[in-house]
TIGU-347245 format. One record per residue: residue in three letters; x negated, z, y of N, C-alpha, C in turn; residue number from 1. Coordinates in nm, 3 decimals, padded with zeros to 5 digits, always signed. Layout:
BEGIN
ALA/X/Z/Y/X/Z/Y/X/Z/Y/NUM .
...
END
This chain:
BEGIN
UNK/-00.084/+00.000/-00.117/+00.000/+00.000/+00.000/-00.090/+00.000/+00.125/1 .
UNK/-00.068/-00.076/+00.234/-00.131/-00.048/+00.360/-00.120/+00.039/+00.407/2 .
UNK/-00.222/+00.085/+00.495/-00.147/+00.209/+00.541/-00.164/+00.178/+00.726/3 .
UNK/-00.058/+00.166/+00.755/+00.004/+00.093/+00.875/-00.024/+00.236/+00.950/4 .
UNK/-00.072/+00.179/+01.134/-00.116/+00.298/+01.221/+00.020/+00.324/+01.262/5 .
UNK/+00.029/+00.460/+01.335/+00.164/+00.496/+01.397/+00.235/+00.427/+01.471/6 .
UNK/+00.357/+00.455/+01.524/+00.430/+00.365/+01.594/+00.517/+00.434/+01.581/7 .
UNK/+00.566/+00.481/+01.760/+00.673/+00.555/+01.805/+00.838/+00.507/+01.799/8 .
UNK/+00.807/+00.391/+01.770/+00.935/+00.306/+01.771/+01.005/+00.332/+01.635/9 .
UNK/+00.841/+00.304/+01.528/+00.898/+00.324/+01.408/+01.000/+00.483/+01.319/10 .
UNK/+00.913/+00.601/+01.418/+00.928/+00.689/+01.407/+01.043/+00.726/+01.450/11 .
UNK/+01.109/+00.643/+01.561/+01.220/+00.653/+01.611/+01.312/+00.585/+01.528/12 .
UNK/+01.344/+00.511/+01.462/+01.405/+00.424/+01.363/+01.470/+00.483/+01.251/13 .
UNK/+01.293/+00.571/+01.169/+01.330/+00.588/+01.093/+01.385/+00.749/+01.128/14 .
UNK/+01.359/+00.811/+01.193/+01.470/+00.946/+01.237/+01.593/+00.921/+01.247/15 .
UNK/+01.606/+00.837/+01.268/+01.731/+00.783/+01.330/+01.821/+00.727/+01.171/16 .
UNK/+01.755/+00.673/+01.101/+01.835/+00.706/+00.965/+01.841/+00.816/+00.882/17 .
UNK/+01.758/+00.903/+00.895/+01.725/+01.032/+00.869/+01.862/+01.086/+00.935/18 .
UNK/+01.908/+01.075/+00.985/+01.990/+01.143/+01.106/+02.120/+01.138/+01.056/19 .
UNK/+02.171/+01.033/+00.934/+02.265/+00.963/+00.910/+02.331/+00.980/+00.783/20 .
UNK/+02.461/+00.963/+00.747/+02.517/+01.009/+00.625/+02.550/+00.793/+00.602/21 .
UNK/+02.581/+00.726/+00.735/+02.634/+00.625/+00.698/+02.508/+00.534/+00.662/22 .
UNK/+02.543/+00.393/+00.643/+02.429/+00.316/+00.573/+02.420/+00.175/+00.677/23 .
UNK/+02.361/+00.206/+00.783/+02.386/+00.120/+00.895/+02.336/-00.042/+00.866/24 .
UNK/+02.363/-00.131/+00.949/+02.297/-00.269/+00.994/+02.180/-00.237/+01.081/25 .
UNK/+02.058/-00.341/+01.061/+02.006/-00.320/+01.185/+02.038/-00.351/+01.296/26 .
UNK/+02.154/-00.386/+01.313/+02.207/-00.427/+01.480/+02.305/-00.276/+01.485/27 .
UNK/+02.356/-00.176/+01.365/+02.377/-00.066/+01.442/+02.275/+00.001/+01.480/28 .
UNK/+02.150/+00.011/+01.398/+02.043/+00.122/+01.446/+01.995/+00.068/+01.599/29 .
UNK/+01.979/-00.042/+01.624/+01.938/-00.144/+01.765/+02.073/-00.088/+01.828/30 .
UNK/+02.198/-00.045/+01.850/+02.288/+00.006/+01.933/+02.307/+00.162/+01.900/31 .
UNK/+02.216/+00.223/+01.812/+02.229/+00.351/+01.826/+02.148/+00.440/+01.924/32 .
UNK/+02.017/+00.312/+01.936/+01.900/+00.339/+01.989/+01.894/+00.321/+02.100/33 .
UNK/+01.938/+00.203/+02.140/+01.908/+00.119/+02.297/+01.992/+00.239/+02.403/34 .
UNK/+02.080/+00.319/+02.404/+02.064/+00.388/+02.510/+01.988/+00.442/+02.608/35 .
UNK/+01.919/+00.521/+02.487/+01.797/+00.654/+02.515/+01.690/+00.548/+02.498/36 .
UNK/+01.678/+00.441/+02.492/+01.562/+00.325/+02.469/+01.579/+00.224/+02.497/37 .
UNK/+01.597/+00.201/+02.568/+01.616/+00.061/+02.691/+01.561/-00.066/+02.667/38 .
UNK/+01.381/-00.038/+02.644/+01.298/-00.134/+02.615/+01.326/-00.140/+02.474/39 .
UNK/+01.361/-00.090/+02.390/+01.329/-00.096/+02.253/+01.417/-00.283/+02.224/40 .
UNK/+01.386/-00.379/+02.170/+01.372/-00.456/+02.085/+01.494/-00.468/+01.950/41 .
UNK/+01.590/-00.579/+01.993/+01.640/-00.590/+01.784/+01.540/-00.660/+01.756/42 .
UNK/+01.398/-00.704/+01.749/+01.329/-00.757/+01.681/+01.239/-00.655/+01.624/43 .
UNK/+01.249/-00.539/+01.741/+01.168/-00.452/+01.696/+01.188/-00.347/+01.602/44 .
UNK/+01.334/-00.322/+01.587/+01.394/-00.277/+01.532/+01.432/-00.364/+01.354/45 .
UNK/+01.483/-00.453/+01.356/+01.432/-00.561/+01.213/+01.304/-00.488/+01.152/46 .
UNK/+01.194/-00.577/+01.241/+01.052/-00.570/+01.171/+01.045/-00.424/+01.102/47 .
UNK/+01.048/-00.332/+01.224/+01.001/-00.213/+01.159/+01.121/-00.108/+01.009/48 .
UNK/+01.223/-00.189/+01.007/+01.358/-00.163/+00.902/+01.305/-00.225/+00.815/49 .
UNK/+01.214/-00.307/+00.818/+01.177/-00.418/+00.680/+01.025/-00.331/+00.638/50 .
UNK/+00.951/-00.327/+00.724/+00.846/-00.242/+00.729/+00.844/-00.104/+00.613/51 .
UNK/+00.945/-00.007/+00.707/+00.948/+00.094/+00.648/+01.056/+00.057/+00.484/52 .
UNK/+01.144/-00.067/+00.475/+01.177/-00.053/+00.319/+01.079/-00.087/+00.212/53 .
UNK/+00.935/-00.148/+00.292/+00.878/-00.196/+00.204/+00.793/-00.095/+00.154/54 .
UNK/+00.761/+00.017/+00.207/+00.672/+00.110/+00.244/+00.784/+00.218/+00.109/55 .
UNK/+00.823/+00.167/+00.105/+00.971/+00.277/+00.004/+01.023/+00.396/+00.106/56 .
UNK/+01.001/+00.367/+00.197/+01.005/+00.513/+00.292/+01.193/+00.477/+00.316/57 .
UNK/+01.307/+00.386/+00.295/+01.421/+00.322/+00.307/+01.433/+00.239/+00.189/58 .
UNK/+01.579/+00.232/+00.110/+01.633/+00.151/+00.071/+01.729/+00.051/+00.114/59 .
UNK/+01.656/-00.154/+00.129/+01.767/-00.192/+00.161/+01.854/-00.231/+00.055/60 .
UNK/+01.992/-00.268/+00.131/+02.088/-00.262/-00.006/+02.111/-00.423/+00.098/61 .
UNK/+02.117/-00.555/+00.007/+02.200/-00.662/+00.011/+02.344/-00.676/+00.033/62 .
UNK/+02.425/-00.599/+00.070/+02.535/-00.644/+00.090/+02.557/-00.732/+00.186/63 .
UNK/+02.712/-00.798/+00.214/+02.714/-00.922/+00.257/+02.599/-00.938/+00.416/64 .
UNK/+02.646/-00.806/+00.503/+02.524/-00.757/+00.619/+02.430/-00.667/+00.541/65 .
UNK/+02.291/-00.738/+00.527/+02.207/-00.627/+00.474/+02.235/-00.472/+00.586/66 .
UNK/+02.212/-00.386/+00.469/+02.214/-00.220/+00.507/+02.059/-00.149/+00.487/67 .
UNK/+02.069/-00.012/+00.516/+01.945/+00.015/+00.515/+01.999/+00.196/+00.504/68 .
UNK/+01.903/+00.270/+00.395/+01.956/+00.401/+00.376/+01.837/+00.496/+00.343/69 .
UNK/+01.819/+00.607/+00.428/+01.685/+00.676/+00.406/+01.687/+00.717/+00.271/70 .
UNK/+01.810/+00.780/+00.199/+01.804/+00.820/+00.053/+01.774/+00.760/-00.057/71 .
UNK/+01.601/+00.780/-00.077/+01.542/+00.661/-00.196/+01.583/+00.667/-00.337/72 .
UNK/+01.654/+00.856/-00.322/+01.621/+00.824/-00.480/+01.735/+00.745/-00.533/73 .
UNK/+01.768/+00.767/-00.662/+01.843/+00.659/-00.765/+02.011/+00.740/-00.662/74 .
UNK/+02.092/+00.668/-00.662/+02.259/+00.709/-00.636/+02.343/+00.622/-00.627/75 .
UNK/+02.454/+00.640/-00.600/+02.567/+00.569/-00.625/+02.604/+00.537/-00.479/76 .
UNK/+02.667/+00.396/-00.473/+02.739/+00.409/-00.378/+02.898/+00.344/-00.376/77 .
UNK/+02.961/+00.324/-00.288/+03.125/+00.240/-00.250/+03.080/+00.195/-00.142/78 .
UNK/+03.128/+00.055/-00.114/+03.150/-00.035/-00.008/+03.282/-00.082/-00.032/79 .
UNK/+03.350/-00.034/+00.102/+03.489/-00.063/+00.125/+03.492/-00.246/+00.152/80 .
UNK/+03.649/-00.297/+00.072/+03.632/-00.409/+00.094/+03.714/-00.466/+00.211/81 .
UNK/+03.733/-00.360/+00.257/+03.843/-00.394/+00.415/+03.779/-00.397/+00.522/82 .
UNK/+03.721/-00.263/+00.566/+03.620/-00.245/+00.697/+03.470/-00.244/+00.611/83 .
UNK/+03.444/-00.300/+00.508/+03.264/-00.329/+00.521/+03.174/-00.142/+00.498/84 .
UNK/+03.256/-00.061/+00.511/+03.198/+00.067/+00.519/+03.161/+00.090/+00.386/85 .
UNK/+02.998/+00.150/+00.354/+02.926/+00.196/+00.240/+02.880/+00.334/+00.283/86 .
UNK/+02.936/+00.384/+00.185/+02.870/+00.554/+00.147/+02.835/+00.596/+00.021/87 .
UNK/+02.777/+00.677/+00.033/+02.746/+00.783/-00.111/+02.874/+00.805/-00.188/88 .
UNK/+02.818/+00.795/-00.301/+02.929/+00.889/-00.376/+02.819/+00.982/-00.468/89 .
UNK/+02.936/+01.115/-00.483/+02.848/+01.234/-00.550/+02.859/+01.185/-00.702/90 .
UNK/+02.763/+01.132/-00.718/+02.800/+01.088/-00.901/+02.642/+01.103/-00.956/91 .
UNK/+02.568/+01.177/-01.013/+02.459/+01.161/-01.092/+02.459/+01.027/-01.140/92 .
UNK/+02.263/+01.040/-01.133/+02.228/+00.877/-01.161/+02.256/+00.888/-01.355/93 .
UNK/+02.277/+00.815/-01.424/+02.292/+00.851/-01.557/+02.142/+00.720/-01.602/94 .
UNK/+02.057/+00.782/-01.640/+01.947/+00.685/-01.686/+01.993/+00.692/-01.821/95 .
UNK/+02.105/+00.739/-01.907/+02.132/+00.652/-02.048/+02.159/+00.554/-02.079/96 .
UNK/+02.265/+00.481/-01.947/+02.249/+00.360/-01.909/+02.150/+00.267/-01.885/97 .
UNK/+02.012/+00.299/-01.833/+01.929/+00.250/-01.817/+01.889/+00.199/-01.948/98 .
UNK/+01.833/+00.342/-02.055/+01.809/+00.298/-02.218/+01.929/+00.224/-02.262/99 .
UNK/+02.038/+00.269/-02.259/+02.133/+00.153/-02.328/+02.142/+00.002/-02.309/100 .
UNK/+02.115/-00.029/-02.192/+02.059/-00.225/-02.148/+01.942/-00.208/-02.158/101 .
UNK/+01.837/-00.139/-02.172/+01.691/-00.180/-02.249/+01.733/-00.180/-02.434/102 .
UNK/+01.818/-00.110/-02.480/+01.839/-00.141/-02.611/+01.896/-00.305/-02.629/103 .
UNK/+02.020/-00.263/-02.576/+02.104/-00.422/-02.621/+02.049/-00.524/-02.570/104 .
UNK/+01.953/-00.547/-02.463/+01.877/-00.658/-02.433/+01.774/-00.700/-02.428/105 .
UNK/+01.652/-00.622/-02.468/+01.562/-00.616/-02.495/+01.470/-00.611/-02.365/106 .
UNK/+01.473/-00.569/-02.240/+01.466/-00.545/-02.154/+01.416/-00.417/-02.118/107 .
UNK/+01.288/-00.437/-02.011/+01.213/-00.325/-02.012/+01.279/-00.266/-01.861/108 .
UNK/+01.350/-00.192/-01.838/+01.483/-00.124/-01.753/+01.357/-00.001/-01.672/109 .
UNK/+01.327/-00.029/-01.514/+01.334/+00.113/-01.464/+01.425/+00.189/-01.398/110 .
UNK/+01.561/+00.114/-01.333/+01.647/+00.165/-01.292/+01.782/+00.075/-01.265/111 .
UNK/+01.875/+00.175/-01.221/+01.965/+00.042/-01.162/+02.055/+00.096/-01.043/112 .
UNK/+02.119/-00.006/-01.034/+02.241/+00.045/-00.902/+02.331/+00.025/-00.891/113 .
UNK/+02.391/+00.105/-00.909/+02.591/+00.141/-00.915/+02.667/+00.119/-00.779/114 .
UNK/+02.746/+00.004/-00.747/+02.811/+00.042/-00.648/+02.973/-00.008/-00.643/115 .
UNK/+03.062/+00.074/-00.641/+03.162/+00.063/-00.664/+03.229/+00.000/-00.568/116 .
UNK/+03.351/-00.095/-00.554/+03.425/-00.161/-00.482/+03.551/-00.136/-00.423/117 .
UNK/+03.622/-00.127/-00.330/+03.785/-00.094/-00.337/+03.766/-00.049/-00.209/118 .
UNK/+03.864/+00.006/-00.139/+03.948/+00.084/-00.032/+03.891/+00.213/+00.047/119 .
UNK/+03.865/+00.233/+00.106/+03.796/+00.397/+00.181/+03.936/+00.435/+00.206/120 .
UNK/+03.973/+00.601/+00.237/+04.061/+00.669/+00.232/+04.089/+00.593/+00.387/121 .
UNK/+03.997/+00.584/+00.526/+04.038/+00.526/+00.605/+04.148/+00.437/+00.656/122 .
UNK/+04.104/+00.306/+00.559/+04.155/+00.186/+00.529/+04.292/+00.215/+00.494/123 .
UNK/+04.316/+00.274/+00.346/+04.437/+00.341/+00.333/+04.517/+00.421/+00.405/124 .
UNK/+04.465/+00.493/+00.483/+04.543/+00.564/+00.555/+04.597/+00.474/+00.682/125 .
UNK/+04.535/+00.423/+00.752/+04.556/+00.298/+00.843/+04.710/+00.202/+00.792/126 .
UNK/+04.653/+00.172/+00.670/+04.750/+00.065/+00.592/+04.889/+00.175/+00.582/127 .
UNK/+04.855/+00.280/+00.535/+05.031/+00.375/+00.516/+05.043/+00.371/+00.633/128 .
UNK/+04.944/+00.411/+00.775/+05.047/+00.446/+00.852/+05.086/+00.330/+00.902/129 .
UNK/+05.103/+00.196/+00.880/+05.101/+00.054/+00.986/+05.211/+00.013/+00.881/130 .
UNK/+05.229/+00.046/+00.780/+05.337/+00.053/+00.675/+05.490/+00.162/+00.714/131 .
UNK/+05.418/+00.304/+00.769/+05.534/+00.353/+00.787/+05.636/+00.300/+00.939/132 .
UNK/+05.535/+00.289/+01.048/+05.550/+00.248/+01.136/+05.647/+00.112/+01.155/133 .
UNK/+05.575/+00.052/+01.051/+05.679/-00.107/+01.044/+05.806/-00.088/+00.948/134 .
UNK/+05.830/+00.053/+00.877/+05.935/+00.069/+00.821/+06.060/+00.114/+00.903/135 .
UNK/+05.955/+00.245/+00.969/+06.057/+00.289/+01.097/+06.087/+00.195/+01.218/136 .
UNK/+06.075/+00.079/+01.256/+06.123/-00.018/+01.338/+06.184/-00.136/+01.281/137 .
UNK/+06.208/-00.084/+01.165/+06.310/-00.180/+01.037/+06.452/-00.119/+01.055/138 .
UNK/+06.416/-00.001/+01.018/+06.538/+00.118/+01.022/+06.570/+00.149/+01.201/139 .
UNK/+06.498/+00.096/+01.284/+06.545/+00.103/+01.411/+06.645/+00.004/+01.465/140 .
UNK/+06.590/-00.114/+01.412/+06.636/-00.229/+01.442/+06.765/-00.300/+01.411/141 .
END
């Protein structure tokens, strides 16, 4: 690994996901930042998000907008398929899975990644209430 000199920007970046339960874009960390950092850069902000995932110091996750999440080790996550929102879920990593597709495929397995699909309670709740709302101006009408 290189070992790359300091950089206040970077340090700022990566605090700044440190800071975080959600699993931002780099164009949110570039609008979380640019207040209190004026000069700061979305280029500068990219580079150093790519930087520090390469460094393992961040995991990025590919979804349709790449994400970026200080929590390296193995976990689970949900990405809502309405508003785009990815979080944790409390679920132990199960590495039996891991041995079980190195058995059936002959495949030398160090890890993998779980991420589940569907609805955030948000979304749902939005949807009942835009549901009740359009019921009660049914029954108004």
């Amino acid at each position: 690994m290189i070992q790359r000199r300091y950089s206040r920007q970077r340090e700022l970046i990566y605090n700044c996901l440190l800071g975080t339960k959600e699993h931002p874009t780099a164009e949110m960390v570039y609008q979380w930042l640019l207040p209190e950092n004026p000069n700061l850069s979305r280029g500068t902000v990219y580079r150093n998000l790519k930087l520090l995932a390469e460094e393992g110091l961040l995991l990025r996750m590919p979804f349709p907008v790449e994400r970026y999440d200080a929590c390296t080790e193995q976990h689970t996550h949900f990405c809502c398929r309405s508003c785009g929102a990815v979080s944790d879920l409390e679920l132990e990593y199960d590495p039996e899975l891991d041995q079980r597709v190195a058995r059936s495929s002959q495949l030398e397995i160090q890890w993998h990644d779980l991420v589940f699909y569907g609805t955030c309670k948000e979304c749902i709740d939005k949807k009942n209430s835009n549901q009740e709302e359009h019921s009660l101006q049914k029954e108004e009408g």
